[in-house]
N, C-alpha and C positions, 0 to 999 in steps of 0.2 A: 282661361284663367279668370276666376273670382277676383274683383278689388271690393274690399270692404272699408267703411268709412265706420267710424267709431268715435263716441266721447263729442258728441257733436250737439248743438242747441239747434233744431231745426223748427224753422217758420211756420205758426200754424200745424205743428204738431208736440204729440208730448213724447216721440219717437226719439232716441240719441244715437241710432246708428243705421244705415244701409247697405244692401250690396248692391252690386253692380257688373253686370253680363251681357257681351254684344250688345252694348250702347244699352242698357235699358236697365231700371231699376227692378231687382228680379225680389228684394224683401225689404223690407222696412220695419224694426222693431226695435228691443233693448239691443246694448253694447254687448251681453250674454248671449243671448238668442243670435246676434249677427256673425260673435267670432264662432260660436260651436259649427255653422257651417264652411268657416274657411280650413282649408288643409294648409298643410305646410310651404306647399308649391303656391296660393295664393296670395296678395297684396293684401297687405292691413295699414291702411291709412288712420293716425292718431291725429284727429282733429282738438283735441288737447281743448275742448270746449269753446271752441269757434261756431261762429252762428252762421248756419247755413239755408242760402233763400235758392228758389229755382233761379234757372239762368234766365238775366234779363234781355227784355226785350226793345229794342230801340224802335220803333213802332216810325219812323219814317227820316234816313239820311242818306245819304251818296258817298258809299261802299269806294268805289273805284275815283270818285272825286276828293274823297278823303284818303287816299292813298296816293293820289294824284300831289293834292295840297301839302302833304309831309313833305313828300318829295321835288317841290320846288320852290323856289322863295318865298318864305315865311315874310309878313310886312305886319302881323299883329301887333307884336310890339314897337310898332313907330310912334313916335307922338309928334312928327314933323314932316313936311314938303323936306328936310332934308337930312331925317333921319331915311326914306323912303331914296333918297337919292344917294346917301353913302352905302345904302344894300346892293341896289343895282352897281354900282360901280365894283366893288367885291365880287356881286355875282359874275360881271363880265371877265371878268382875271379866269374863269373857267372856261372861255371858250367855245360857251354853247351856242348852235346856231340862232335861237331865241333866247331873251331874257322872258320869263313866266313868271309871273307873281301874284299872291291874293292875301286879302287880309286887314289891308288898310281900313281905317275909321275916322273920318275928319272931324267926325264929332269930339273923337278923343284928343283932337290937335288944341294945342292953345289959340291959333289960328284961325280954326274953322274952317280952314281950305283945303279943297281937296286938291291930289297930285293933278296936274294939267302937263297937254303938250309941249310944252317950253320949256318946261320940269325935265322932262325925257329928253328932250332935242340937247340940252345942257349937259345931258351923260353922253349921249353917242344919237349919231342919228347913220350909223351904220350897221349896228346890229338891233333887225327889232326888238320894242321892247313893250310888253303887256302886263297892265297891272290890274286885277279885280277887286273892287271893295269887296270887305268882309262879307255883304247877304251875296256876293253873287251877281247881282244884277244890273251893276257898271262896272265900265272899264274904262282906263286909258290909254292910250298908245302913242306912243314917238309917231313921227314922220315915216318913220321905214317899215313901222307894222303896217299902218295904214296905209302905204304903198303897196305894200306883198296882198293886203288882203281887196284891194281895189278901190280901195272908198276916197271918194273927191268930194268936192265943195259942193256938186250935183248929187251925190247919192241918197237916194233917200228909201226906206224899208214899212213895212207894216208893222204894226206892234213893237213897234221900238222908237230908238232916237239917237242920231247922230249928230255934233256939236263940231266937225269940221275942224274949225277954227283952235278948238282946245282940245282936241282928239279926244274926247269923253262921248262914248255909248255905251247905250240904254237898252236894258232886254235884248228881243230878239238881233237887234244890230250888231253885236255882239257874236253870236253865230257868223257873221263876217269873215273874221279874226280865227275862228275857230275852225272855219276850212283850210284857213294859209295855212296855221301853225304846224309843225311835226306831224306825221301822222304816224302814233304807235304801235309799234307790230304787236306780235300773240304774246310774248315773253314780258315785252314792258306791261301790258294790260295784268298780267298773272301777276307781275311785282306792285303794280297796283293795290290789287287786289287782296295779295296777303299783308302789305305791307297796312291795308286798310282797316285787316281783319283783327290785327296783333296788337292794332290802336284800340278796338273794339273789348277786345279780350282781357285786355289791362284792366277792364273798368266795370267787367263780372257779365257782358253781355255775351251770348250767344245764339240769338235771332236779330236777324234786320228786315223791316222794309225798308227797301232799296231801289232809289231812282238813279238807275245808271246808264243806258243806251243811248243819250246825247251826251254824256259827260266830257267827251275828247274829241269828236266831230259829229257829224251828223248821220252815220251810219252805223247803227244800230246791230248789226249782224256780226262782226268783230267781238264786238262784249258778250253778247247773249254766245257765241262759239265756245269761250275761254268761260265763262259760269258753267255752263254744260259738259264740258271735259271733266272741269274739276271738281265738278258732284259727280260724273260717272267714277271719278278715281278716291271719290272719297277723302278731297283732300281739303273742301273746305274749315275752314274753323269756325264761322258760323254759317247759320241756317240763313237762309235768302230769300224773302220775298218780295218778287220782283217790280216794282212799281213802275209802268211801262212807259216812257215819252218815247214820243218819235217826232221827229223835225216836219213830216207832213203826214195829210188825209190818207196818202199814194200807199207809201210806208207801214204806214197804220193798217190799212187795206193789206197789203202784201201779209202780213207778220199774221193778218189774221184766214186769212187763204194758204197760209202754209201750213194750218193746224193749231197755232196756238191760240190759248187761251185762257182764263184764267182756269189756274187748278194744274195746267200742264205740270208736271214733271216730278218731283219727291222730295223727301225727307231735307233736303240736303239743297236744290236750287228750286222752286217753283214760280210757276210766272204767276203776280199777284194780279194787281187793280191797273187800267189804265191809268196814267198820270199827265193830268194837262196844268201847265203854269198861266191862268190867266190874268195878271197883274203882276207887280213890281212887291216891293218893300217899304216898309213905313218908314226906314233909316235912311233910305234913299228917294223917297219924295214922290214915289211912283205907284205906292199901291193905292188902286183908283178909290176914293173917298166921296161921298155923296155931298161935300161940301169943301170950302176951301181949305187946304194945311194953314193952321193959326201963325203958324211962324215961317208960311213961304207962301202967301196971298197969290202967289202969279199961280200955282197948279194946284191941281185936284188929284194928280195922278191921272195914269192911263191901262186899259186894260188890252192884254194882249193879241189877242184874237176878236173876230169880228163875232157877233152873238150869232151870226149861220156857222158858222164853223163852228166853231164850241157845240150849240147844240148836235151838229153833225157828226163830230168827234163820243158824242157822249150816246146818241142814239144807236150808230155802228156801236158801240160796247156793251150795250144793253142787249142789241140783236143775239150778240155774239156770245149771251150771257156771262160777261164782261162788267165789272164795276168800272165806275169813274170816280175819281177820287183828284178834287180840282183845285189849286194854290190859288186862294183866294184872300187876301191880307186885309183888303179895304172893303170897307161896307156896303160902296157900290158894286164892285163885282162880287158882291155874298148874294145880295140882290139878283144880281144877274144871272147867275148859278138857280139860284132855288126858283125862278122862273121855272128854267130848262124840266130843273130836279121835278117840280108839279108834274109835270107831263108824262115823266119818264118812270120815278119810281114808283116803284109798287106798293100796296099795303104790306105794312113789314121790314120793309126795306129788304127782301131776301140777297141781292146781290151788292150790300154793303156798299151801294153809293155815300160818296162823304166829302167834307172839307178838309184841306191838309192847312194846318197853322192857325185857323180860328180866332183870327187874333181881333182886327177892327169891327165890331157889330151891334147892335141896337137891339132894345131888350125882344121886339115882335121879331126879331129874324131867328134871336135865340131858342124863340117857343117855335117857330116853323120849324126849325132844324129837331127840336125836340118830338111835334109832332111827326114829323115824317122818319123818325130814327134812324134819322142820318149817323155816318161813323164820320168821327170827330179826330184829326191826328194833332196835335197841341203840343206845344215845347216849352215847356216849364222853365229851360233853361233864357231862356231870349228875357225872362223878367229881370236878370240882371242888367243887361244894359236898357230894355226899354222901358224899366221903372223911370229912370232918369230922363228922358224923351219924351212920353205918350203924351199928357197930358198938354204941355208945351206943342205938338204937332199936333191933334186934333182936338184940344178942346174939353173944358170940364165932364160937360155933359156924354158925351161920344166915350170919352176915356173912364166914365163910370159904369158903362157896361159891356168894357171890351175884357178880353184876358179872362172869359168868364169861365173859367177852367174847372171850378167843381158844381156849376149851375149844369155843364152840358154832362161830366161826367156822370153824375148823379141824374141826369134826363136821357143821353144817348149810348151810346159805345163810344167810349173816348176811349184811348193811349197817348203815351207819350213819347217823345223822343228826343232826339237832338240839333237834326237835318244838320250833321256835323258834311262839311269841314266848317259850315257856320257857325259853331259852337263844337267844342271837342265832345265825343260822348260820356260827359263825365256824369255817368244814374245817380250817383252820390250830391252831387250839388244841383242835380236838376229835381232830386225828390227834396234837398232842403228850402230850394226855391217854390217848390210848389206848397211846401208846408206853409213857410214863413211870410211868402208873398214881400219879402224885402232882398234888394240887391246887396249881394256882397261885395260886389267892386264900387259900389256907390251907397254906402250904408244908410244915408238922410231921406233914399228912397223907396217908394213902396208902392205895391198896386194896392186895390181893394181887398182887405182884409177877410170880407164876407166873402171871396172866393178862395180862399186858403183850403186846399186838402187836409182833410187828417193823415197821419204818419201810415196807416195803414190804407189808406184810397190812395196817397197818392203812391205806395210800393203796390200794390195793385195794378197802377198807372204802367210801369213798367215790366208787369208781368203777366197776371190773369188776361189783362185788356188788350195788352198786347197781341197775347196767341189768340184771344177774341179775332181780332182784327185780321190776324192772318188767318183763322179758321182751322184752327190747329189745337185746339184748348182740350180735345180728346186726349192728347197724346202729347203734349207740353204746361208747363207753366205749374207743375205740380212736384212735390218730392212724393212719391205716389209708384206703386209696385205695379209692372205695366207701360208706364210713362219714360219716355224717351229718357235719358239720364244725363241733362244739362242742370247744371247748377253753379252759382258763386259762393263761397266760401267770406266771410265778411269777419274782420275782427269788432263791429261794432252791429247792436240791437236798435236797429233804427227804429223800430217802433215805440221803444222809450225809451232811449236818450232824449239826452235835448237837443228841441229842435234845432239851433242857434248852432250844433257843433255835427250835424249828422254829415256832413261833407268832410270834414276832417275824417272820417273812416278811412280804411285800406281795403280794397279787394286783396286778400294773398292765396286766393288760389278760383282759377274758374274751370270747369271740366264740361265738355261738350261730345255728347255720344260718347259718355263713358273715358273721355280721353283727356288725361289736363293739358290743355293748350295754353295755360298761364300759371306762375306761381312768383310770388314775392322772394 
C-alpha cells in the first residue's frame, strides 16, 4: 500500500507532496502529480499545509538511560534539600527494593546545597536510597546504598571520588552503586527502551546516537542483546547509532574479538564510534580545567582515565577501524585528547575521531580541532542553564571562547543533540538556543553572540550533520525520492519565524520508515 502525503510546505524544496513505499520515498512532486498515483486502496494523508523537515537527528544521548530516567524519580523540579526529601519519602510508600533518583540541581536551590548523607539517613536508613545530579556525574547515597555497594571510610577508586562522610561520589565511584543496585532483566531493558524512544518521537526525532552499554551496570551484552532483537523484529522507532562505552580495556577487547565494529549491523541498530568519558561537568566542578574554577579555588577538576589508558582505548579503535569519540568538558582534557588525536588521526579524519560536548576550550585548541577535522558532538541545549554559570565558573577570558558552537560547525562536522535524560530532547528549543544564544529559564543570560547559528545551520545542526556523523547522509536526512522515509511534520517555519518564539512550535506528527510512530 502507497501512503501519500499532500498540501504540505516541505524544507528546501518547492515540492508539496510525496509518496511513500516499504519505508522509502518512492516520488516527490506536486499534490496533482502525487494523488494521480494513489488508487482507492491507498492512504492520503492531508497535511493541510503543515511544514514538513526530515526526521531529526539527536546526534549524541542515552536512549535506555532516558527511558531509565522517566521511569524513576524525577528530582528536576526541586528547588530544595527538602523538596528532594518529601519525593523520596512518597517514593518509599511503593515499596521498591531501592529508592532511584536523578535530576537535582543545587545551583537551582535558594541554598546552594546539595542533598548529603544525613539528608537520606533522615528519610530511611533501611531502604537504599540513590540520588544523581542532573549532568550524571554525582550521586548521593544514604547509609544503606553505601553499605550494599561496599564503600567505607577506606574506599578509594581511580577516576573518581568518594566523600564517605557525606556519601557524595564522583564519576567513576559511582559505578560502585551501580553494581549493587537491581539488575534489569531483557523485558525491563525493552521498556526502557521504548519508553526512551516515544520521549524521542514526541519531539520529531528519528535517529540517535546512542551511549548505552554502561547505562544500568557494567555489562554491556544485555543491552547490545535487546538492540539487536529489536532491529531484527523491526520494532525500533528510531534509528541507533551506537556510541560504545564499556567499563574496561578487557571488555572493549572482547566486543571487538567478537566481530564488532563500527558499521556492524543496519538500517535500524548499528554499532557507531567508541565512547570514552574522560572528565566530569562544568556544573559539577569536575570537568578537568587548565586553571582554577573562579568560584571554587580548591579544584581544577579531574580527568578520568590515566593518559595510558585513554591513549590505549583510542589506539585499539583506530586498529579496529573504530572511531573515538571522547567527553571532554574542560580544556585540560581537550588538551589531553588532541595530544593522543596527533598521533592517531589521519589526514582527513576518515574514521571520524571527535569530541562529544565541546564546551570548555581556547581559541588554539579550536583551530587544532579545525585542522585535523575532528567531528564535534555539541548541545545547544546546555546554553540554557550554562548561560547563567560559565562565566562565574571559569572566568572572562576562558568563557569567551567556549560554547564556540558555529566557529567549529562552520570549520568541522558538528551536530547536535541533547545527551538527554541531561536535557529532554526537545530539537525545538535546542535549535532556538543555538540561534539566540540566550537562556530561557534565565532570560538576563547569554553566551557569545558571535557564535549564534543562523536558523537554517543550526536545523542543519540537527539533520544533514547529524546523518554526517553517523555516515548515513546517502540514504537519510533528505525528503528525497530514494531516501529512507523519516520525517517530522511541524506546525511552525523555523527558518523564519522569530527566532525568540521557534520553541513554542509543536511537532504533530513524526513518521519513521514510512510508519507514524507519533502524532499530536
Amino acid at each position: 500500500m502507497l501512503r501519500g502525503f499532500v498540501h504540505a510546505r516541505i524544507w528546501n524544496s518547492d515540492a508539496t507532496a510525496f509518496l511513500v513505499e516499504d519505508g522509502r520515498f518512492t516520488k516527490v512532486g506536486t499534490d496533482a502529480e502525487i494523488q494521480a498515483e494513489l488508487a482507492a486502496a491507498d492512504e492520503t494523508v492531508d497535511l493541510n499545509g503543515l511544514y514538513v523537515y526530515p526526521g531529526f537527528a539527536d546526534s549524541h544521548l542515552h536512549l535506555v538511560g532516558l527511558g531509565f530516567y522517566l521511569s524513576m524519580l524525577q528530582l528536576s523540579g526541586c528547588r530544595s534539600v527538602q523538596d528532594i526529601q518529601e519525593l523520596v519519602k512518597k517514593r518509599l510508600e511503593q515499596k521498591e527494593p531501592w529508592v532511584i533518583g536523578r535530576g537535582y540541581n543545587e545551583d537551582n536551590f535558594d541554598s546552594k546545597r546539595r542533598p548529603l548523607k544525613a539528608d537520606l539517613d533522615a528519610v530511611s536508613i533501611d531502604v537504599p536510597i540513590a540520588l544523581t545530579r542532573v549532568d550524571g556525574h554525582v550521586m548521593v547515597c544514604n547509609s544503606k546504598a553505601l553499605e550494599l555497594a561496599g564503600i567505607t571510610e577506606k574506599t578509594d577508586i581511580d577516576g573518581g571520588a568518594i566523600d564517605f562522610e557525606r556519601g557524595v561520589l564522583e564519576e567513576t565511584a559511582m559505578n560502585l552503586v551501580h553494581k549493587a543496585w537491581p539488575k534489569p532483566d531483557a523485558d525491563t531493558i525493552e521498556k526502557y527502551i521504548r519508553t526512551g524512544m516515544k520521549e524521542c518521537n514526541r519531539y520529531g526525532i528519528t535517529s540517535v546516537g546512542s551511549d548505552d552499554f554502561v547505562t544500568l551496570n557494567e555489562d554491556y551484552r544485555p543491552i547490545l542483546a535487546v538492540f539487536s532483537r529489536m532491529a531484527f523484529q523491526q520494532s525500533l522507532t528510531v534509528r541507533v547509532n551506537e556510541q560504545c562505552e564499556f567499563a574496561s580495556l578487557e571488555d572493549f577487547r572482547q566486543f571487538l574479538e567478537d566481530g564488532y565494529t563500527q558499521d556492524t549491523g543496519d538500517d535500524f541498530f548499528r554499532i557507531g564510534p567508541l565512547k570514552l568519558v574522560a572528565d566530569g561537568t562544568l556544573g559539577a566542578h569536575t570537568a578537568s580545567l587548565s586553571v582554577p574554577y573562579v568560584d571554587n579555588q580548591g579544584t581544577m577538576g579531574y580527568e578520568c582515565y590515566s593518559t595510558e589508558d585513554l591513549n590505549e582505548y583510542i589506539r585499539l579503535a583506530a586498529y579496529y577501524n573504530m572511531a573515538a569519540i571522547v567527553h571532554a568538558i574542560g580544556d585540560e582534557t581537550v588538551d589531553t585528547v588532541l595530544d593522543i588525536f596527533k598521533d592517531v588521526v589521519l589526514p582527513g579524519n576518515p574514521l571520524h575521531h571527535g569530541f562529544v560536548h565541546c564546551q570548555i576550550t581556547r581559541p588554539e585548541q579550536l583551530q587544532e580541532m579545525i585542522r585535523m577535522q575532528l567531528n564535534c558532538y555539541f548541545q545547544s541545549l546546555f546554553i540554557d542553564y550554562d548561560a547563567s554559570i560559565l562565566e562565574s565558573r571559569v572566568g572572562p577570558e576562558l568563557a569567551a571562547s567556549s560554547y564556540a558552537f558555529r566557529t567549529l560547525f562552520e570549520g568541522t562536522d558538528a551536530s547536535n543533540g541533547s545527551d538527554a535524560p541531561v536535557e529532554m530532547p526537545d530539537v525545538l528549543k535546542g535549535i532556538q538556543l543555538a540561534v539566540t544564544r540566550r537562556s530561557l529559564s534565565h532570560p538576563q543570560a547569554a553566551m557569545n553572540p558571535g557564535e549564534c547559528l543562523s536558523p537554517k545551520q543550526a536545523l542543519e545542526s540537527y539533520t544533514a550533520a547529524g546523518y554526517k556523523a553517523f555516515d548515513v547522509q546517502d540514504r537519510l536526512g533528505a525528503i528525497q525520492e530514494g531516501y529512507l522515509a523519516d520525517f517530522a511534520v511541524l506546525d511552525t517555519d523555523i527558518e523564519h519565524c522569530e527566532p525568540e518564539t521557534i520553541a513554542k512550535g509543536k511537532v504533530m506528527m513524526t513518521v519513521m520508515n514510512g510508519e507514524t510512530v507519533y502524532e499530536r
